[in-house]
C-alpha positions as CSV (number, residue, x, y, z in Angstrom):
1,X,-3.5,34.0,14.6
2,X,-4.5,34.1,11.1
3,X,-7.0,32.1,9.5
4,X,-6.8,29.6,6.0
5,X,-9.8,29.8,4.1
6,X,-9.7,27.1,0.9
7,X,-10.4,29.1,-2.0
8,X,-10.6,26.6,-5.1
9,X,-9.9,23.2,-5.6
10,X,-10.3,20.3,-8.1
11,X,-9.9,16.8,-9.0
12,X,-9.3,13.8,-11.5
13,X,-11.9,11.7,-12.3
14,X,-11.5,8.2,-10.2
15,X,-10.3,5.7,-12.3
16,X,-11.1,1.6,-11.3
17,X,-8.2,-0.5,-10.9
18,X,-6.1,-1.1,-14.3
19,X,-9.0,0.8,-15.6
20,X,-8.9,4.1,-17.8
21,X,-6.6,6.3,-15.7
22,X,-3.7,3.1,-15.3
23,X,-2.2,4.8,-18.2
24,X,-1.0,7.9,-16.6
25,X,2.6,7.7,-14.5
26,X,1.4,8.7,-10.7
27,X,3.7,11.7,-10.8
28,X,1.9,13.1,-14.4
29,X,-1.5,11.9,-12.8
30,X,-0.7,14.3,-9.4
31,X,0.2,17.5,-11.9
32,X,-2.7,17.3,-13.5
33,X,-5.1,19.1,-10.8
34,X,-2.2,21.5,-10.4
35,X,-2.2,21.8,-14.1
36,X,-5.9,23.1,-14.2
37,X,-6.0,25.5,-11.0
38,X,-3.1,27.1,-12.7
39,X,-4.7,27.2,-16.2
40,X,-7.6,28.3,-14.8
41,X,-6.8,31.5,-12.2
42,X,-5.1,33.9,-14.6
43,X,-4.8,36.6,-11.8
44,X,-2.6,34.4,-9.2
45,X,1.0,35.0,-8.3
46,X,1.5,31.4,-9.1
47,X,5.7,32.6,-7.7
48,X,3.9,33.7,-4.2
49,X,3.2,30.1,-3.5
50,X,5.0,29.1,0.2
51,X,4.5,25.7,-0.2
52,X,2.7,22.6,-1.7
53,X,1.7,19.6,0.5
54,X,0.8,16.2,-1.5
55,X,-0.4,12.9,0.2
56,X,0.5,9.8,-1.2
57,X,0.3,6.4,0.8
58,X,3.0,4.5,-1.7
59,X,6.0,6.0,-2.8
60,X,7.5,2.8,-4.3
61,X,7.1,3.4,-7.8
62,X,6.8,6.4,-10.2
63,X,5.4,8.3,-6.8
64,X,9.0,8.0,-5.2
65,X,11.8,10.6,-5.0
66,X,8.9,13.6,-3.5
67,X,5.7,13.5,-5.8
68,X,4.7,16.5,-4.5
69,X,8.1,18.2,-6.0
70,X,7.5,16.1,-8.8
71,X,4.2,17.0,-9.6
72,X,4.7,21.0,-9.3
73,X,7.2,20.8,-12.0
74,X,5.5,18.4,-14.3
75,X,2.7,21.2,-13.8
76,X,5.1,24.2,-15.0
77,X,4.6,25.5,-11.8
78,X,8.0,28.1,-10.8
79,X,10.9,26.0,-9.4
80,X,11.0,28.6,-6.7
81,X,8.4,26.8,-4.8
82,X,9.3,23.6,-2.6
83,X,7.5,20.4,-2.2
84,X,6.6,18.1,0.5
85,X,5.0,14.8,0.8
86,X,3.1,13.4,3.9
87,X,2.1,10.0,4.5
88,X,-0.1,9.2,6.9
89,X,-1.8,5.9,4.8
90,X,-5.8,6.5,4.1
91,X,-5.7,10.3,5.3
92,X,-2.6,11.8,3.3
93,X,-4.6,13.9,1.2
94,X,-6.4,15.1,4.6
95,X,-3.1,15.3,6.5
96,X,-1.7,17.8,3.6
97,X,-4.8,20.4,3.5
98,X,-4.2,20.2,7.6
99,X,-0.2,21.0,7.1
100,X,-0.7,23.8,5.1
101,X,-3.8,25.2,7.3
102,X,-1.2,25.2,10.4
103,X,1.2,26.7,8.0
104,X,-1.1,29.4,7.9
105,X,-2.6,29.9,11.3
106,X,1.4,29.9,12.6
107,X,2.2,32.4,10.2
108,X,5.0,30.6,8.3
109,X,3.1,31.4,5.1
110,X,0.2,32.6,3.4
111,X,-0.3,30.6,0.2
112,X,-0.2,26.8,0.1
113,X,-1.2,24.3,-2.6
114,X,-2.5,21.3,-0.9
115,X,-3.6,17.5,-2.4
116,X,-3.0,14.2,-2.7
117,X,-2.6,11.2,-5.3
118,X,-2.5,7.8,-5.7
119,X,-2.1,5.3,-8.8
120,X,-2.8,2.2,-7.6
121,X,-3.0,0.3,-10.6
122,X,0.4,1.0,-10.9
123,X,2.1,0.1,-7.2
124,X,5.0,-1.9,-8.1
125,X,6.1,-5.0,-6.9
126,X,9.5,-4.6,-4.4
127,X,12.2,-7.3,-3.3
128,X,14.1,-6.5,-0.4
129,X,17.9,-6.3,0.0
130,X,19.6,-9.3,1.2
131,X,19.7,-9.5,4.9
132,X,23.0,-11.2,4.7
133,X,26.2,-12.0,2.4
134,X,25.4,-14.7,-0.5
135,X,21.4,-15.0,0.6
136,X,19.7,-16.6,-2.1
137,X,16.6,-15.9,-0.4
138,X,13.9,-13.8,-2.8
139,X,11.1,-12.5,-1.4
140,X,8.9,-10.1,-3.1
141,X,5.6,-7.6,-2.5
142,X,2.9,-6.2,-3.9
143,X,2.7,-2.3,-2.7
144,X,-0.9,-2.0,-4.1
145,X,-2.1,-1.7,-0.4
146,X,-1.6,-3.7,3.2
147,X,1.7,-4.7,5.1
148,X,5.0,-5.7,3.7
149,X,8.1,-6.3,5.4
150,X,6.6,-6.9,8.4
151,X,8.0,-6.5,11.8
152,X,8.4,-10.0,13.8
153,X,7.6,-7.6,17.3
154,X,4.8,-5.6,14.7
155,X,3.5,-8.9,13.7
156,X,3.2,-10.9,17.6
157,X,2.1,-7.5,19.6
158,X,-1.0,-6.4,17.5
159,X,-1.2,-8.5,14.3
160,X,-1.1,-7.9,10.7
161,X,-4.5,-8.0,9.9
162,X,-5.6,-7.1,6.2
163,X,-8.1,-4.0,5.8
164,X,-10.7,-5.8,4.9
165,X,-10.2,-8.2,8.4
166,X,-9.9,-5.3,10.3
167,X,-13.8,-4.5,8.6
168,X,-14.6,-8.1,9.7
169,X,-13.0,-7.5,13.3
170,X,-15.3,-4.1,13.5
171,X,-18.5,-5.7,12.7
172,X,-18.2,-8.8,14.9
173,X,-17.3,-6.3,18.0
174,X,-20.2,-4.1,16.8
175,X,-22.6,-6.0,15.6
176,X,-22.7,-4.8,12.5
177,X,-24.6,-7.1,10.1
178,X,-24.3,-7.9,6.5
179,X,-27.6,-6.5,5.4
180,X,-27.0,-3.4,7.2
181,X,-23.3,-3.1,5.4
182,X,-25.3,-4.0,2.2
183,X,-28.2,-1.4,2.8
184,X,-25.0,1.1,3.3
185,X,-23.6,0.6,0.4
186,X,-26.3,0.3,-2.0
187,X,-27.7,3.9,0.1
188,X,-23.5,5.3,-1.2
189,X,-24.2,4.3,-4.7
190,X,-27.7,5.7,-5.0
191,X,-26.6,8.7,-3.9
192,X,-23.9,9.0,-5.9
193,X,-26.0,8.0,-8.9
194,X,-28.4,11.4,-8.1
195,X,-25.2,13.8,-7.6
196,X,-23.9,12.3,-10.9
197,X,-27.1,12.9,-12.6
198,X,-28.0,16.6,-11.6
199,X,-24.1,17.5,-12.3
200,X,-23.5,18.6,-8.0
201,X,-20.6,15.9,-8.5
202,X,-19.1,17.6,-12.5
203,X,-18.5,20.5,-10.4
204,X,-15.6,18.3,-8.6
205,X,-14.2,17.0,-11.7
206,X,-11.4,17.9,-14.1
207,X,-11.6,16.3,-17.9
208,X,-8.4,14.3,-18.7
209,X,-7.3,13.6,-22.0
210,X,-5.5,10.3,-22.7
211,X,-3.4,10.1,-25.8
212,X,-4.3,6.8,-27.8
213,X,-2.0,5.2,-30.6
214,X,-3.8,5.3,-33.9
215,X,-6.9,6.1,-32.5
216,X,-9.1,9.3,-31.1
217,X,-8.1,10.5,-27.8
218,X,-9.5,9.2,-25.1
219,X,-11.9,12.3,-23.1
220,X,-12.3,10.6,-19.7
221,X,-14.3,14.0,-17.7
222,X,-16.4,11.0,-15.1
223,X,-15.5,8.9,-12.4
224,X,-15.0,5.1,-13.7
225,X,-15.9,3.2,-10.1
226,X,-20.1,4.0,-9.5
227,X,-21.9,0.9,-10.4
228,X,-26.0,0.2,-10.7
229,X,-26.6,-2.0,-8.4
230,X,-29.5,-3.4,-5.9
231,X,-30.1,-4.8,-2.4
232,X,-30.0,-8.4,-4.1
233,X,-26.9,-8.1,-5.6
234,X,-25.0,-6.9,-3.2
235,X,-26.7,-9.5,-1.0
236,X,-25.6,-12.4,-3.5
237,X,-21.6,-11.2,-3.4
238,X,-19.1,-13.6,-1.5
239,X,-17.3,-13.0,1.8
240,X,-13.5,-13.9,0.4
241,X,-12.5,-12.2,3.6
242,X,-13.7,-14.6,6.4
243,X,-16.0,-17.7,6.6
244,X,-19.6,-16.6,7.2
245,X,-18.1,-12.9,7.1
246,X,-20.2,-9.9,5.9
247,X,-17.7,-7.6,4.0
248,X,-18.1,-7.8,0.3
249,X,-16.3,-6.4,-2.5
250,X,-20.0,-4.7,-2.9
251,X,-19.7,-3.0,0.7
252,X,-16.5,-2.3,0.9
253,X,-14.3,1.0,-1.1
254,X,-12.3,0.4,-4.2
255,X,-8.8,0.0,-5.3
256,X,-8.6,2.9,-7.4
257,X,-6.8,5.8,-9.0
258,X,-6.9,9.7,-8.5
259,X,-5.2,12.9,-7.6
260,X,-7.1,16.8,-6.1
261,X,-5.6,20.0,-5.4
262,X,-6.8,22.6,-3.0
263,X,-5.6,26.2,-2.4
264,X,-5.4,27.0,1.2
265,X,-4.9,30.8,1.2
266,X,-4.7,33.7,4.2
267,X,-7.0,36.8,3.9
268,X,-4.0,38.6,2.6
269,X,-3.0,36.4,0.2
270,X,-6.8,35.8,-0.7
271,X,-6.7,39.6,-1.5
272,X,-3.5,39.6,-3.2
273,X,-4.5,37.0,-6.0
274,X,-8.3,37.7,-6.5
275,X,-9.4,34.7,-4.8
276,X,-12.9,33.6,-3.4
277,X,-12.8,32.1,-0.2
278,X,-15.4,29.0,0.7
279,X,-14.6,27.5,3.7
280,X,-12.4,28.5,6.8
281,X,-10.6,25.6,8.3
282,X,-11.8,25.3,11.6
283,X,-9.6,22.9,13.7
284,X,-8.0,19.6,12.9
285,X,-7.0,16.5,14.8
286,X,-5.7,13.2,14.6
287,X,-6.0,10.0,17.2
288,X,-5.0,6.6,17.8
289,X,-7.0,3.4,17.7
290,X,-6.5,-0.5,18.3
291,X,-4.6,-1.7,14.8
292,X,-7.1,-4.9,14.7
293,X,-10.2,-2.2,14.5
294,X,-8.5,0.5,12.5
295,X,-11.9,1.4,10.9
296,X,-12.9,3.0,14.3
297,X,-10.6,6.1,14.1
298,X,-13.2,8.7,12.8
299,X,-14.6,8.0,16.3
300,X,-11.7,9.4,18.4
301,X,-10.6,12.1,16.2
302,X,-14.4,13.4,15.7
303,X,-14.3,14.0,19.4
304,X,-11.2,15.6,19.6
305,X,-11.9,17.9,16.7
306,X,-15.3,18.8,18.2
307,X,-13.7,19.2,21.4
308,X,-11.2,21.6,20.4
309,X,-13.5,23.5,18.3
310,X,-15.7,23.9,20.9
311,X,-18.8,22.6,19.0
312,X,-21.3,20.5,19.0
313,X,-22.0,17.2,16.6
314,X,-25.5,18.6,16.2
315,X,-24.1,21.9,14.8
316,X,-22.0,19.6,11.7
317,X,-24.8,20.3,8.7
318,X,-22.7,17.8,6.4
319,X,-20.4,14.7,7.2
320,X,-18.0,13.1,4.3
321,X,-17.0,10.2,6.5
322,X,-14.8,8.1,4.0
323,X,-16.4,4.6,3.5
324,X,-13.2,2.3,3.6
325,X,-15.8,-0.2,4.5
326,X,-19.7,-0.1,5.8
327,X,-19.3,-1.7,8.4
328,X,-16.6,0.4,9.9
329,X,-18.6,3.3,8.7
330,X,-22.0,2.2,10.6
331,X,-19.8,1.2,13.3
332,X,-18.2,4.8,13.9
333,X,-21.6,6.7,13.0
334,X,-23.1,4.7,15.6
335,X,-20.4,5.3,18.5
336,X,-21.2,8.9,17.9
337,X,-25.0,8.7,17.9
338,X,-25.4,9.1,14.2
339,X,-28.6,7.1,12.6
340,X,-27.6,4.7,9.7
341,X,-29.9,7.2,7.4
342,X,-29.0,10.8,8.3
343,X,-28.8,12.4,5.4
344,X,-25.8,14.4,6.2
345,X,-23.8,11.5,5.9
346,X,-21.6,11.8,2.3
347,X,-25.0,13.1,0.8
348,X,-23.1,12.8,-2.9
349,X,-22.1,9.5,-2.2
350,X,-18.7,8.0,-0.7
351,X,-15.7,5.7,-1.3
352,X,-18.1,2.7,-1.6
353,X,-19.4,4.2,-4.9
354,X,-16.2,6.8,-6.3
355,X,-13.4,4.6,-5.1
356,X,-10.7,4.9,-2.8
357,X,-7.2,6.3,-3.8
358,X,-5.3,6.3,-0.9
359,X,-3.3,9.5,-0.8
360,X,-6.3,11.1,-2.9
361,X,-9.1,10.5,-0.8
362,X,-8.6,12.7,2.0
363,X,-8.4,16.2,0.2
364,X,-11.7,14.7,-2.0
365,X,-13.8,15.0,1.1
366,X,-12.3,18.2,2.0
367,X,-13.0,19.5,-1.6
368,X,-16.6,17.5,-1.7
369,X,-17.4,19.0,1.9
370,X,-16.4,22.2,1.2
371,X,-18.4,22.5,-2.3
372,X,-21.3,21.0,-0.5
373,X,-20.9,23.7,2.0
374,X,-21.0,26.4,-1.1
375,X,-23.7,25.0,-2.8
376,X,-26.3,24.6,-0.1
377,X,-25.2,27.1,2.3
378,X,-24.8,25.6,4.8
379,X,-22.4,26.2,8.1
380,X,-20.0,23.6,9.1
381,X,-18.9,20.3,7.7
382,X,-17.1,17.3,9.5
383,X,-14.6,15.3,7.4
384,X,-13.1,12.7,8.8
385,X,-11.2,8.9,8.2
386,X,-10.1,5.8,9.2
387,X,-6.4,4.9,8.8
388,X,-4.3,1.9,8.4
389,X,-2.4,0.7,11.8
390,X,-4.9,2.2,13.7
391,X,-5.4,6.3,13.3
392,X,-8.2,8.1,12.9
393,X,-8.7,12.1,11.6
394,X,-10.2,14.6,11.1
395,X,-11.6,18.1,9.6
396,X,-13.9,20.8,10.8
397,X,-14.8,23.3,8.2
398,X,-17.0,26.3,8.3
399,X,-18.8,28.3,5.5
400,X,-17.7,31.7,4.8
């Protein structure tokens, strides 16, 4: 069986909601990391390209009709190569960079573009079609994030909880307290503050330029969402979700706007276009959780993963866990047997501090854990996320 090594990758800045990226269509916004790698690597047969993968969680707006096809020719990529977009909510970006590592490893290609993106800011709102001759009833939805057109059967068999009541569901069943969430999150920012700071994070990052009528162009080159912040802040913030509740907009991940690429490559291919391998993809795998408590699923799929890879949680050197919420978060890392303060947990920082494109997010840990990997040589990371409805996945990468 062969093996797929990622041997580059790059991302957007993470814009806040309606904030400085809200400008970009999603489908421009997802060319642009294809845009660099390809500006970038002057010796790749960009025409050698099997496939690209892209995650994206909405696909109601300007992210409809394929964004991943969409986004390769926006890029000037060769309209020999095909497109294809997964969905699986939270983990779309992961669940592309796992497509195109099978791909590989069943010897259906070699080369394989894999990302994600997600413009939030701009999720349109979306009537439904009549359900019967001469209705004059209207309805209407916001796609930003959550359920719409909800099953009746959906609706009376699980629920249709909110993500941030599914956060509220996790910490009441586990006990997870406010000023723990709080402690979390201000730990995320912090350490997002000191990867900021001694440029580890810039190494991520792509610079975007954003045209501007009569004025300079706009050079946006870091993410919009870190905030300063402190335990008595965070501690002061409401609880809109539930009465006496404990998750914050302060503990909780934004509503945000991004898009990475990764090149997933063979050893062959790796020859063929001069590229430098980082991290071999391990194993993958994916589980099912409760839809009330969602936020568990890293627990499931990390065992699964560590399962079929025959290794042990001891052995991971570096976790990116995304941080949908801290309590989720806390809840899963303490299932495993994970202290609130390891330091391999998201050692750069996490969704509480960067943000939380949906279909984004998932190849942003894979890229931040791989680069993380690189930098401090270490052996194997664990990437892994909760997903809306009740999933969980997950990523086991090793240094080469």
């Amino acid at each position: 069986m062969k093996e797929a090594f990622i041997c580059e990758g790059i991302r957007t800045p993470i814009g806040r909601f309606g904030g400085v990226l809200s400008t970009i269509r999603t489908d421009d916004l997802a060319a642009l990391p294809l845009k660099k790698l390809k500006d970038d690597l002057k010796d790749v047969d960009w025409e050698s390209i099997d496939e690209i993968f892209f995650g994206n969680a909405n696909q109601a707006g300007e992210d409809n009709r394929n964004i991943a096809r969409m986004a390769l020719l926006l890029a000037d990529f060769p309209e020999s190569i095909p497109g294809i977009t997964l969905n699986r909510l939270c983990a779309s970006g992961m669940e592309a960079v796992i497509a195109g590592a099978r791909m590989i490893k069943a010897e259906e290609g070699d080369f394989i573009i894999a990302g994600g993106a997600e413009s939030m800011s701009r999720a349109p709102f979306v009537m439904p079609k009549a359900d019967s001759a001469f209705s004059r009833n209207a309805e209407i939805y916001d796609t930003t994030i959550g359920w719409r057109f909800v099953n009746p059967k959906m609706k009376s068999n699980y629920g249709i909880d909110s993500m941030p009541e599914t956060a509220e569901n996790v910490a009441e069943k586990f006990q997870i307290t406010r000023q723990d969430q709080d402690l979390f999150a201000y730990r995320s920012q912090i350490k997002a503050a000191n990867s900021i700071e001694n440029g580890r994070i810039s190494k991520e990052i792509l610079t975007v330029t954003i045209k501007q009528k009569r004025k300079d162009d706009l050079i946006v080159d870091k993410d919009e969402h870190p905030r300063k912040t402190d335990l008595e802040k965070l501690s002061k913030l409401s609880t809109p979700f539930k009465n006496d509740g404990s998750v914050t907009a302060g503990n909780s991940s934004g509503v945000n706007d991004g898009a990475a690429a990764l090149i997933i490559a063979s050893e062959d291919a790796i020859k063929k276009n001069n590229l430098k391998p980082i991290a071999r993809i391990v194993n993958a795998a994916s589980s099912g959780v409760e839809p009330r408590i969602m936020g568990m699923g890293p627990v499931s799929a990390t065992e699964k993963v560590l399962k079929k890879s025959n290794i042990k949680l001891n052995q991971i050197d570096t976790v990116e866990i995304n941080e949908a919420f801290a309590a989720q978060v806390l809840a899963c890392t303490r299932e495993l047997g994970i202290q609130d303060d390891d330091p391999r947990i998201n050692p750069n920082g996490g969704a509480i501090a960067f943000g939380h494109p949906l279909g984004m997010s998932g190849t942003r840990l894979v890229l931040s854990a791989s680069k993380q990997l690189e930098s401090n040589n270490l052996k194997y990371a664990l990437c892994t996320m909760c997903v809306g409805v009740g999933q969980g996945s997950a990523v086991i990468l090793e240094k080469v």
